[in-house]
PyMOL Python script that loads the backbone (N, CA, C, O; Angstrom):
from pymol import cmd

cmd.read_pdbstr("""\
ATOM      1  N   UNK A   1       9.667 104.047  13.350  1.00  0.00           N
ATOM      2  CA  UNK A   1      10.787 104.755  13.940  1.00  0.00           C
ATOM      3  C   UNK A   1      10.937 104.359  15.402  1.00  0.00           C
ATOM      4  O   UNK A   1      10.453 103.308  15.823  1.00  0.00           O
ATOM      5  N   UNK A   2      11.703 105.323  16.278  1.00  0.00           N
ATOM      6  CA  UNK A   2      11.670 104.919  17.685  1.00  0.00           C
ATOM      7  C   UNK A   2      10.256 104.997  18.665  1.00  0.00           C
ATOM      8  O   UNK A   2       9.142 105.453  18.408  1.00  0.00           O
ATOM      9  N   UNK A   3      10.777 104.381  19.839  1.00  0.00           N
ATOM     10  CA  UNK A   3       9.481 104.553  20.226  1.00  0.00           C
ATOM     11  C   UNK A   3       9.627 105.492  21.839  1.00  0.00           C
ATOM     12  O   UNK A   3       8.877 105.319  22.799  1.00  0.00           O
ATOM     13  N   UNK A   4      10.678 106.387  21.787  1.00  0.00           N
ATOM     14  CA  UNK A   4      10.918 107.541  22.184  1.00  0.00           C
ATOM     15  C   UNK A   4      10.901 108.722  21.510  1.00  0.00           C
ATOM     16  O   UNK A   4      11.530 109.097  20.521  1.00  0.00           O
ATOM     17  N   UNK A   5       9.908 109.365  22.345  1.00  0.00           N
ATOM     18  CA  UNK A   5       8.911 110.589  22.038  1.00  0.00           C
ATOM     19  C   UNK A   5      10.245 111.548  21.263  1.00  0.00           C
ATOM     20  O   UNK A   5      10.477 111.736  20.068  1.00  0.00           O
ATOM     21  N   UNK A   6      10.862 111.963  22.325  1.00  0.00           N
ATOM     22  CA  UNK A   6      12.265 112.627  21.749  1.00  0.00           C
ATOM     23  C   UNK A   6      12.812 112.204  20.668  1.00  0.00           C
ATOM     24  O   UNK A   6      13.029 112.978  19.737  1.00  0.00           O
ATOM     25  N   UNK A   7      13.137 110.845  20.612  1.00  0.00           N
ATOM     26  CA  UNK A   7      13.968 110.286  19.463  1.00  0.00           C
ATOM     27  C   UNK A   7      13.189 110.497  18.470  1.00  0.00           C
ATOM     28  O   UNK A   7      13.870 110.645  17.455  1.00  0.00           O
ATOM     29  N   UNK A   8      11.935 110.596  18.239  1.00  0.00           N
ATOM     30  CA  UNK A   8      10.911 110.338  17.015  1.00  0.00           C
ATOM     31  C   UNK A   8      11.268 111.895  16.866  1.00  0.00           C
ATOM     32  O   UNK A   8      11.767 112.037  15.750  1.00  0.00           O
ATOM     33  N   UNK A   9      11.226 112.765  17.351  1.00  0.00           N
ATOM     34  CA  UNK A   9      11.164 114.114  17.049  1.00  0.00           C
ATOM     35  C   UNK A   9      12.194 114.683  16.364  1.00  0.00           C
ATOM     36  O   UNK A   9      12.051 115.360  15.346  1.00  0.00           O
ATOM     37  N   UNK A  10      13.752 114.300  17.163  1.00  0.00           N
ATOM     38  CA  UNK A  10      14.908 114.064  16.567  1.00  0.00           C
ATOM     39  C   UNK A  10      14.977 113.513  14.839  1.00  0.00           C
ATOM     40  O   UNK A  10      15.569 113.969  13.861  1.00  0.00           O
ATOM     41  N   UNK A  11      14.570 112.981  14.924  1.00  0.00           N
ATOM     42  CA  UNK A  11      14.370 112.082  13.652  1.00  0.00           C
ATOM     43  C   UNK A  11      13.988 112.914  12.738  1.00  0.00           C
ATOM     44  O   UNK A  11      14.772 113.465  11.965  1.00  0.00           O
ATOM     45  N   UNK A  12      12.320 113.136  12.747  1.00  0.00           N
ATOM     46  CA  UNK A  12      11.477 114.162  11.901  1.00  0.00           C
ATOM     47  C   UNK A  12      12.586 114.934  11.174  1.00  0.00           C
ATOM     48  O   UNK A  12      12.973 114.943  10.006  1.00  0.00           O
ATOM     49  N   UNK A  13      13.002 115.657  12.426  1.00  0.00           N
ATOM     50  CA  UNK A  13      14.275 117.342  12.387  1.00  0.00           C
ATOM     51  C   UNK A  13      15.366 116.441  11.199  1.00  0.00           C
ATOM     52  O   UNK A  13      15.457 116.841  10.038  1.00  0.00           O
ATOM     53  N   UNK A  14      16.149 115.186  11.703  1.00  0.00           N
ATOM     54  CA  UNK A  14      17.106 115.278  10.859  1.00  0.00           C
ATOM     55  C   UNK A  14      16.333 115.126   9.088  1.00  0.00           C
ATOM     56  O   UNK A  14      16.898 115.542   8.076  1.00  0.00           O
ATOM     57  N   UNK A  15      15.020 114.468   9.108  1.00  0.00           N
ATOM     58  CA  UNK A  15      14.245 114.649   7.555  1.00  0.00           C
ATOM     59  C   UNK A  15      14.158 115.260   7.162  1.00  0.00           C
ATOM     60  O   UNK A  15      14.521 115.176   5.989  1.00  0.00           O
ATOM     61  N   UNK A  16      13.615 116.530   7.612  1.00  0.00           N
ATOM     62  CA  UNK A  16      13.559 117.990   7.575  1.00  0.00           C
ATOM     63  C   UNK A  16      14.543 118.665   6.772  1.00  0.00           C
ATOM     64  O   UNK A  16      14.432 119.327   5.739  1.00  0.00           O
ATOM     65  N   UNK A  17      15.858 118.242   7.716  1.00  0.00           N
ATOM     66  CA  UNK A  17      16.939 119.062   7.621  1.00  0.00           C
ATOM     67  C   UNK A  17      17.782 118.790   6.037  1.00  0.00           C
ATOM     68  O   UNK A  17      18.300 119.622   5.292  1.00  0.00           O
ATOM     69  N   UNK A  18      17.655 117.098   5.879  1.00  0.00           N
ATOM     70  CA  UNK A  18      18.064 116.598   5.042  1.00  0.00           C
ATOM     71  C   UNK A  18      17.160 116.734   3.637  1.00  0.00           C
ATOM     72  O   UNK A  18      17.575 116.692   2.479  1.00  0.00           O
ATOM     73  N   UNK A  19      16.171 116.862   3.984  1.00  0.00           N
ATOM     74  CA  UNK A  19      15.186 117.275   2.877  1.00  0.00           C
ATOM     75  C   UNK A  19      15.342 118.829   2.066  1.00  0.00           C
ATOM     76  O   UNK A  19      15.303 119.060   0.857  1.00  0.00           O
ATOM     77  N   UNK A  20      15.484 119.541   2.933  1.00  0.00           N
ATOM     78  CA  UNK A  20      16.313 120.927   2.855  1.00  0.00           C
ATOM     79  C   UNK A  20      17.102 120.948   1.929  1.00  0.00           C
ATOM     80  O   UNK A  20      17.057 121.252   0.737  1.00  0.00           O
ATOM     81  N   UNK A  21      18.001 120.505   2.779  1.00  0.00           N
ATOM     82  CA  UNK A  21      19.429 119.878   2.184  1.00  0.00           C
ATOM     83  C   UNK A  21      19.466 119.485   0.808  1.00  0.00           C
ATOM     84  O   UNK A  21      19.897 120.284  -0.024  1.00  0.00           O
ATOM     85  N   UNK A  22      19.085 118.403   0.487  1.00  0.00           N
ATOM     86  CA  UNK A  22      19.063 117.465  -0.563  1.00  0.00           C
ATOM     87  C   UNK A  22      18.022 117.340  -1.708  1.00  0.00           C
ATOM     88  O   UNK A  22      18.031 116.772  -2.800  1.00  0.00           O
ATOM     89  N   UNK A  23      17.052 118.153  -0.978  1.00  0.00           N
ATOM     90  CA  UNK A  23      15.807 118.341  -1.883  1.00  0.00           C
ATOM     91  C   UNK A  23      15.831 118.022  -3.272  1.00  0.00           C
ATOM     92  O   UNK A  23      15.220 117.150  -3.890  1.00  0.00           O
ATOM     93  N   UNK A  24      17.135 119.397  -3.882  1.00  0.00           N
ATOM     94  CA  UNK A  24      17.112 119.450  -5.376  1.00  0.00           C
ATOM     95  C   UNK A  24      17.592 118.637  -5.966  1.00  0.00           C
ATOM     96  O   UNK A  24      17.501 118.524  -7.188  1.00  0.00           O
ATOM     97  N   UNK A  25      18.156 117.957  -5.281  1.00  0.00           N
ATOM     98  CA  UNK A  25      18.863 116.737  -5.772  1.00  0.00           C
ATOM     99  C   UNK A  25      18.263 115.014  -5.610  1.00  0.00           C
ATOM    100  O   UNK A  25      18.616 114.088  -6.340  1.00  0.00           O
ATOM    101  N   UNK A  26      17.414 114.933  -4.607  1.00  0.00           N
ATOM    102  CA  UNK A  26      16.788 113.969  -4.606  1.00  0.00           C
ATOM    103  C   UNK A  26      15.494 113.546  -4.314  1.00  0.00           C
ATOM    104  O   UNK A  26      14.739 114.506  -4.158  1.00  0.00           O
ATOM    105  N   UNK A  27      15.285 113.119  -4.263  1.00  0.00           N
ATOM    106  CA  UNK A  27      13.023 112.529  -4.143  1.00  0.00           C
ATOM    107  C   UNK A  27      12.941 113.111  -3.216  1.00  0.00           C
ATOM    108  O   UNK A  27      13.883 113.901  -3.160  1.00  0.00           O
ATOM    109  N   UNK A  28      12.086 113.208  -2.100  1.00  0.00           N
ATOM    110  CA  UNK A  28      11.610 113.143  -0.535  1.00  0.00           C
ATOM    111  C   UNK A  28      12.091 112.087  -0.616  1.00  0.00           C
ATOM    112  O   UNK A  28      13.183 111.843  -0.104  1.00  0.00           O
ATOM    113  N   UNK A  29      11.007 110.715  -1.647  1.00  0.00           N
ATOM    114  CA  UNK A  29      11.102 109.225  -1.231  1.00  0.00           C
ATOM    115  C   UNK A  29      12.383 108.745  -0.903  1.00  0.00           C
ATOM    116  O   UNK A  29      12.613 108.083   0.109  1.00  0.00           O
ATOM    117  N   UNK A  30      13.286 109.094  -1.806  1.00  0.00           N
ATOM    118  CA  UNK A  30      14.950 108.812  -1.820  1.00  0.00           C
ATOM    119  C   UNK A  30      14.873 108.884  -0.143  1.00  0.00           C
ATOM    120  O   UNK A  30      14.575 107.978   0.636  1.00  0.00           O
ATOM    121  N   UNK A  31      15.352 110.674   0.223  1.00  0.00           N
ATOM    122  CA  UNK A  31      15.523 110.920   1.103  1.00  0.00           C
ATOM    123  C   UNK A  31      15.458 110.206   2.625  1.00  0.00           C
ATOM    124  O   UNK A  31      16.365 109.866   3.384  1.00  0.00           O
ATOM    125  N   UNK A  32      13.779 110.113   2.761  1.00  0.00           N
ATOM    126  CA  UNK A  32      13.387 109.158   3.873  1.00  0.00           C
ATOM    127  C   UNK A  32      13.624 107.719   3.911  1.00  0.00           C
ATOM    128  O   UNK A  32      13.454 107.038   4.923  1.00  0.00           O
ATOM    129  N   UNK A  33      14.062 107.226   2.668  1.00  0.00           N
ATOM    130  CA  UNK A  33      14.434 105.576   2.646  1.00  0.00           C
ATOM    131  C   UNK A  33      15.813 105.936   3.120  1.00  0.00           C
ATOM    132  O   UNK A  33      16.114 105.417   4.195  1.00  0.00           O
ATOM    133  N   UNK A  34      16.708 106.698   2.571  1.00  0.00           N
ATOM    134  CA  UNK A  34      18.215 106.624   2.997  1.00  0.00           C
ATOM    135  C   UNK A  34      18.346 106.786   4.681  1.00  0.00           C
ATOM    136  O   UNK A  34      18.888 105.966   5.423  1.00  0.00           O
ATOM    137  N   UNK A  35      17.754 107.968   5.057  1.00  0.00           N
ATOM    138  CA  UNK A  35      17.267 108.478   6.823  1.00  0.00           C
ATOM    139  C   UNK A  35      17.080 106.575   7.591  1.00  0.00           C
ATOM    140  O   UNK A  35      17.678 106.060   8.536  1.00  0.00           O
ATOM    141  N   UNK A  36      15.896 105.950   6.569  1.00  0.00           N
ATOM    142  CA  UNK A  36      15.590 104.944   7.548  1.00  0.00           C
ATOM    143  C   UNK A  36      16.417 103.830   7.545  1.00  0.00           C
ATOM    144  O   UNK A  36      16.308 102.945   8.393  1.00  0.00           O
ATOM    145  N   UNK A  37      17.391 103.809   6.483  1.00  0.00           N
ATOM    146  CA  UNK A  37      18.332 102.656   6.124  1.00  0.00           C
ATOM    147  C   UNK A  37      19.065 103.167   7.087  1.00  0.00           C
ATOM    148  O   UNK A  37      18.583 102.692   8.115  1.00  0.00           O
ATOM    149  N   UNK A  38      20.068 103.948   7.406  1.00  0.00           N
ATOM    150  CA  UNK A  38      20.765 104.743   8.224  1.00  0.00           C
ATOM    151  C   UNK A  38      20.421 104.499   9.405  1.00  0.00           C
ATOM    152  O   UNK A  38      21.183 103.957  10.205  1.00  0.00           O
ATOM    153  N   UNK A  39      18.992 104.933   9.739  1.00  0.00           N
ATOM    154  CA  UNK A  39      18.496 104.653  11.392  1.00  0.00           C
ATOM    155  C   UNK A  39      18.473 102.859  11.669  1.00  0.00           C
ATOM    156  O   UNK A  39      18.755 102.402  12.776  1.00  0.00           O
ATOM    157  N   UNK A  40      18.085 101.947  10.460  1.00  0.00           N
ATOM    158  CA  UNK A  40      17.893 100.999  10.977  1.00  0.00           C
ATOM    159  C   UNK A  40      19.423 100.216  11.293  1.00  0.00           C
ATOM    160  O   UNK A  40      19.584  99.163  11.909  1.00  0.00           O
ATOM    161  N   UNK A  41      20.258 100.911  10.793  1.00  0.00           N
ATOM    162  CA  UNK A  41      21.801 100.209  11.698  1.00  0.00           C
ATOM    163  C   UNK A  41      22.063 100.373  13.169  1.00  0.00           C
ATOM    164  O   UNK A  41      22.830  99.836  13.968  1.00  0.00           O
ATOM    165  N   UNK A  42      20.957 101.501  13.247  1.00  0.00           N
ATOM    166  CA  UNK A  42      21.666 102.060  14.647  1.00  0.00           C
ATOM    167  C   UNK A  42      20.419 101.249  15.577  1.00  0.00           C
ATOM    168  O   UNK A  42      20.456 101.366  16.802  1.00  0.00           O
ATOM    169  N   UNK A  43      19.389 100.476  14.962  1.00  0.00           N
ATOM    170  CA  UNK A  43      18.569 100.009  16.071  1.00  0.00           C
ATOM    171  C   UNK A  43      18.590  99.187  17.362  1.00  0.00           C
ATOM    172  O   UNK A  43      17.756  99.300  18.260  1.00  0.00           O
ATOM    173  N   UNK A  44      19.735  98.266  17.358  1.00  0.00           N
ATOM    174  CA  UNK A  44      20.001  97.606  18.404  1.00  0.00           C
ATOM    175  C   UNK A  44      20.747  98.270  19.161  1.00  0.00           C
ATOM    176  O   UNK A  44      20.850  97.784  20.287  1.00  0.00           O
ATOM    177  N   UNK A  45      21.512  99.530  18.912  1.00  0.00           N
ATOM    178  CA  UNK A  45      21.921  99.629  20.498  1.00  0.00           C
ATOM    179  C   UNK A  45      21.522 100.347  21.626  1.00  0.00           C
ATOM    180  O   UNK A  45      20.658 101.220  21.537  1.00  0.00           O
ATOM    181  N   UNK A  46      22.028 100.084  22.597  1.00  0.00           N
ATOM    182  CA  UNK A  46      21.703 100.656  23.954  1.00  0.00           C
ATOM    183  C   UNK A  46      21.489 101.855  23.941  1.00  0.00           C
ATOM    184  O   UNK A  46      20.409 102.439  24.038  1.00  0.00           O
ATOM    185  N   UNK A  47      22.804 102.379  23.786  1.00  0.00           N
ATOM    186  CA  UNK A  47      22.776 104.019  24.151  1.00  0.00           C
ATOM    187  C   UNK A  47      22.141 104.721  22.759  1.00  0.00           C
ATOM    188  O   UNK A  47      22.492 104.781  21.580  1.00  0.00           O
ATOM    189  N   UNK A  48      20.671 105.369  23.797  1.00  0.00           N
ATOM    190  CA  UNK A  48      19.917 106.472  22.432  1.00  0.00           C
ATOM    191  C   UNK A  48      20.543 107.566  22.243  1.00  0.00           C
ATOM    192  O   UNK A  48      20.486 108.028  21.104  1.00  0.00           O
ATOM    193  N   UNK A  49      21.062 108.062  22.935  1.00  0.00           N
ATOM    194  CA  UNK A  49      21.180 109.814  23.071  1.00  0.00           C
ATOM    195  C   UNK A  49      22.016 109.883  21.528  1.00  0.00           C
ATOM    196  O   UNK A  49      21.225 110.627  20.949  1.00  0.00           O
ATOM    197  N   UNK A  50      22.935 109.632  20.655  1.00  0.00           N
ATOM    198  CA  UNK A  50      23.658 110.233  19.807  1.00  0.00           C
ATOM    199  C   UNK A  50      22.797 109.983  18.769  1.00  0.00           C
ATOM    200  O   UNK A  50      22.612 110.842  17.908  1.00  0.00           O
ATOM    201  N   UNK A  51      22.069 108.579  18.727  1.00  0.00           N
ATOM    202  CA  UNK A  51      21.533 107.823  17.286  1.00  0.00           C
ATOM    203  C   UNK A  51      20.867 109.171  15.936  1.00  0.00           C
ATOM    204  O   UNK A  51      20.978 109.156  14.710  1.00  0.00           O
ATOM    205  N   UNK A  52      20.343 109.972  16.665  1.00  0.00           N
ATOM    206  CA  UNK A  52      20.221 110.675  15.432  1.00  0.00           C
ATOM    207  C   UNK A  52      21.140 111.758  14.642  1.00  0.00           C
ATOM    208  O   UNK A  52      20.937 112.242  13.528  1.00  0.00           O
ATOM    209  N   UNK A  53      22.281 112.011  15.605  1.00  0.00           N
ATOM    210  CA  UNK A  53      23.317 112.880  14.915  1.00  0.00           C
ATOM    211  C   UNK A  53      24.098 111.721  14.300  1.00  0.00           C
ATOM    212  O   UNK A  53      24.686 112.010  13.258  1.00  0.00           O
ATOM    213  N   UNK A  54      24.215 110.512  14.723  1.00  0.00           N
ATOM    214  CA  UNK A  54      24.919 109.500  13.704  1.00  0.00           C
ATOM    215  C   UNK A  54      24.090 108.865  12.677  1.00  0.00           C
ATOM    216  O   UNK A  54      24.648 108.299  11.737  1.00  0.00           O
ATOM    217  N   UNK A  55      22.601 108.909  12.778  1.00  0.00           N
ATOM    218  CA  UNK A  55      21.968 108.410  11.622  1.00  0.00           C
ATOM    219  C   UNK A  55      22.166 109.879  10.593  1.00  0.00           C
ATOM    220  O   UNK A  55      22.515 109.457   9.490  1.00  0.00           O
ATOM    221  N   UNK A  56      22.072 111.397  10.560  1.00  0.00           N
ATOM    222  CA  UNK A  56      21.973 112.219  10.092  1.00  0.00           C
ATOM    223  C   UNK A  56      23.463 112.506   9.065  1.00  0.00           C
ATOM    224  O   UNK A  56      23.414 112.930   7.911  1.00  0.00           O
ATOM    225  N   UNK A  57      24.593 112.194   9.735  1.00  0.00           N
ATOM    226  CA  UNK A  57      26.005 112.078   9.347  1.00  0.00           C
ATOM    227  C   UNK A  57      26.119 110.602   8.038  1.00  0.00           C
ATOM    228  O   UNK A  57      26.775 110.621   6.997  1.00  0.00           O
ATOM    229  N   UNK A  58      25.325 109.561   8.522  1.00  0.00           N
ATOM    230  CA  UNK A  58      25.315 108.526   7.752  1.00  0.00           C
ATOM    231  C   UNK A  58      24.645 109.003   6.624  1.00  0.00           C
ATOM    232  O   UNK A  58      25.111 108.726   5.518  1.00  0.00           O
ATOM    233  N   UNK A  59      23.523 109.743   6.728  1.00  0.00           N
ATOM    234  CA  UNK A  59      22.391 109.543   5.524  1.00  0.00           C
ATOM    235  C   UNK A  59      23.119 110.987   4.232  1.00  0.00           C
ATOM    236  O   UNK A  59      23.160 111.086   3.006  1.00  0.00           O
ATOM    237  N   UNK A  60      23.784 112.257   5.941  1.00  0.00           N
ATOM    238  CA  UNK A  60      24.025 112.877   4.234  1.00  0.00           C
ATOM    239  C   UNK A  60      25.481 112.509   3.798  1.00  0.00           C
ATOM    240  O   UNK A  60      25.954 113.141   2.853  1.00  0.00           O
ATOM    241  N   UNK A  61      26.183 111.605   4.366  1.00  0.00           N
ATOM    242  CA  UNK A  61      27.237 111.095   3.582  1.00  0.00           C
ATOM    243  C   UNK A  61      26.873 110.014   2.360  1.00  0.00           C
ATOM    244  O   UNK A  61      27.862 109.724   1.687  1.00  0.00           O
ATOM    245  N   UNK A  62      25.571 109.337   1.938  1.00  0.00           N
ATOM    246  CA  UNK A  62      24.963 108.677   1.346  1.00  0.00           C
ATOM    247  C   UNK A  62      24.385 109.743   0.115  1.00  0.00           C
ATOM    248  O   UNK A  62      24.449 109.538  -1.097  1.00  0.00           O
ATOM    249  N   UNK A  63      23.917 110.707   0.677  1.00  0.00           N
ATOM    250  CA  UNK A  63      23.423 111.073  -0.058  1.00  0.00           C
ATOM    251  C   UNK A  63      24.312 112.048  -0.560  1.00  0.00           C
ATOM    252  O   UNK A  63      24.052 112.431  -1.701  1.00  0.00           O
ATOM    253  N   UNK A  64      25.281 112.542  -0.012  1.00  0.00           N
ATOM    254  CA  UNK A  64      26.572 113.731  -0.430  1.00  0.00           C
ATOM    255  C   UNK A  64      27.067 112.882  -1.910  1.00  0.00           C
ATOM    256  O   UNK A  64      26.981 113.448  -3.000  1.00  0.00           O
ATOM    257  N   UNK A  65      27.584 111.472  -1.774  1.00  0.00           N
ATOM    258  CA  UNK A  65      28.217 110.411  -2.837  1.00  0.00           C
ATOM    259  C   UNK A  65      27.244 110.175  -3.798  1.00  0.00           C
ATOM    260  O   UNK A  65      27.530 109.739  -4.913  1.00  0.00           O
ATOM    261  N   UNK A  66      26.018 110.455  -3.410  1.00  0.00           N
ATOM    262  CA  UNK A  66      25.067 110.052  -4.575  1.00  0.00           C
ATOM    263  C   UNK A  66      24.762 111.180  -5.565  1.00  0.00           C
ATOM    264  O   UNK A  66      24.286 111.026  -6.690  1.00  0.00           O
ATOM    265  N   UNK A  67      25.085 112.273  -5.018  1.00  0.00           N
ATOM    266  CA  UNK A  67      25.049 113.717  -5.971  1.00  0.00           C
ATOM    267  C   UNK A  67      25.534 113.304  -6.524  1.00  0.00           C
ATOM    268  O   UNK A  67      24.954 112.852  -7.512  1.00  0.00           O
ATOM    269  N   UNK A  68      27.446 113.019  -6.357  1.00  0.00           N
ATOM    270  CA  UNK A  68      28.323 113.345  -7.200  1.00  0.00           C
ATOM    271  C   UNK A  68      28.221 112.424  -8.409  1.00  0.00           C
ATOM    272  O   UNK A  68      28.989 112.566  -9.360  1.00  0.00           O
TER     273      UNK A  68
END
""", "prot")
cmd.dss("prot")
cmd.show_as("cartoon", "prot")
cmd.util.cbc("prot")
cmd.orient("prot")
Protein backbone atom coordinates (compact mmCIF):
# COMPACT_ATOMS: atom_id res chain seq x y z
CA UNK A 1 0.00 0.00 0.00
CA UNK A 2 1.18 3.62 0.57
CA UNK A 3 3.93 4.53 2.31
CA UNK A 4 2.08 7.34 4.18
CA UNK A 5 1.20 6.58 7.64
CA UNK A 6 -2.23 8.40 7.04
CA UNK A 7 -2.81 7.08 3.64
CA UNK A 8 -2.23 3.41 4.90
CA UNK A 9 -4.82 4.10 7.57
CA UNK A 10 -7.21 5.68 5.12
CA UNK A 11 -7.01 2.69 3.20
CA UNK A 12 -7.51 -0.03 6.06
CA UNK A 13 -10.99 2.31 6.85
CA UNK A 14 -12.04 2.25 3.17
CA UNK A 15 -11.55 -2.12 3.58
CA UNK A 16 -13.31 -2.00 6.49
CA UNK A 17 -15.97 -0.01 5.24
CA UNK A 18 -16.27 -1.91 2.03
CA UNK A 19 -16.06 -5.16 3.72
CA UNK A 20 -19.11 -4.07 5.75
CA UNK A 21 -20.58 -3.12 2.89
CA UNK A 22 -20.12 -5.94 0.58
CA UNK A 23 -19.42 -8.66 2.88
CA UNK A 24 -22.59 -10.73 1.98
CA UNK A 25 -22.04 -10.50 -1.22
CA UNK A 26 -18.46 -11.02 -1.70
CA UNK A 27 -15.09 -12.83 -0.36
CA UNK A 28 -12.92 -10.49 1.92
CA UNK A 29 -10.41 -11.88 -0.87
CA UNK A 30 -12.68 -10.39 -3.69
CA UNK A 31 -12.98 -7.35 -1.69
CA UNK A 32 -9.24 -6.41 -0.97
CA UNK A 33 -8.12 -7.38 -4.61
CA UNK A 34 -10.84 -4.93 -6.04
CA UNK A 35 -9.65 -1.98 -3.07
CA UNK A 36 -6.02 -2.76 -4.49
CA UNK A 37 -6.82 -2.81 -8.25
CA UNK A 38 -8.60 0.53 -7.62
CA UNK A 39 -5.68 1.96 -5.46
CA UNK A 40 -3.15 0.78 -7.93
CA UNK A 41 -4.58 3.35 -10.71
CA UNK A 42 -4.28 6.00 -8.47
CA UNK A 43 -0.45 5.26 -7.73
CA UNK A 44 1.40 7.63 -9.78
CA UNK A 45 -0.03 10.69 -8.89
CA UNK A 46 1.09 13.60 -7.08
CA UNK A 47 -1.63 14.80 -5.17
CA UNK A 48 -2.38 12.19 -2.05
CA UNK A 49 -4.99 13.86 -0.16
CA UNK A 50 -8.29 12.51 -2.22
CA UNK A 51 -6.69 8.94 -3.39
CA UNK A 52 -8.67 7.09 -0.95
CA UNK A 53 -12.17 8.61 -1.34
CA UNK A 54 -11.49 7.98 -5.16
CA UNK A 55 -10.05 4.52 -4.72
CA UNK A 56 -13.27 3.77 -2.29
CA UNK A 57 -15.90 5.28 -5.05
CA UNK A 58 -13.96 3.08 -7.70
CA UNK A 59 -13.98 -0.19 -5.75
CA UNK A 60 -17.73 0.06 -4.60
CA UNK A 61 -18.76 0.98 -8.06
CA UNK A 62 -16.93 -2.43 -9.07
CA UNK A 63 -18.27 -4.09 -6.71
CA UNK A 64 -22.02 -2.36 -6.75
CA UNK A 65 -21.99 -3.96 -10.87
CA UNK A 66 -20.74 -7.13 -9.68
CA UNK A 67 -23.79 -7.80 -7.30
CA UNK A 68 -26.06 -7.14 -9.90
Amino acid sequence: MATDPREDEAMRGVNERLKAAHGQTHSLDEITAVVAGAYAAFRDRPVRDFIPILVERRARRILDGASK
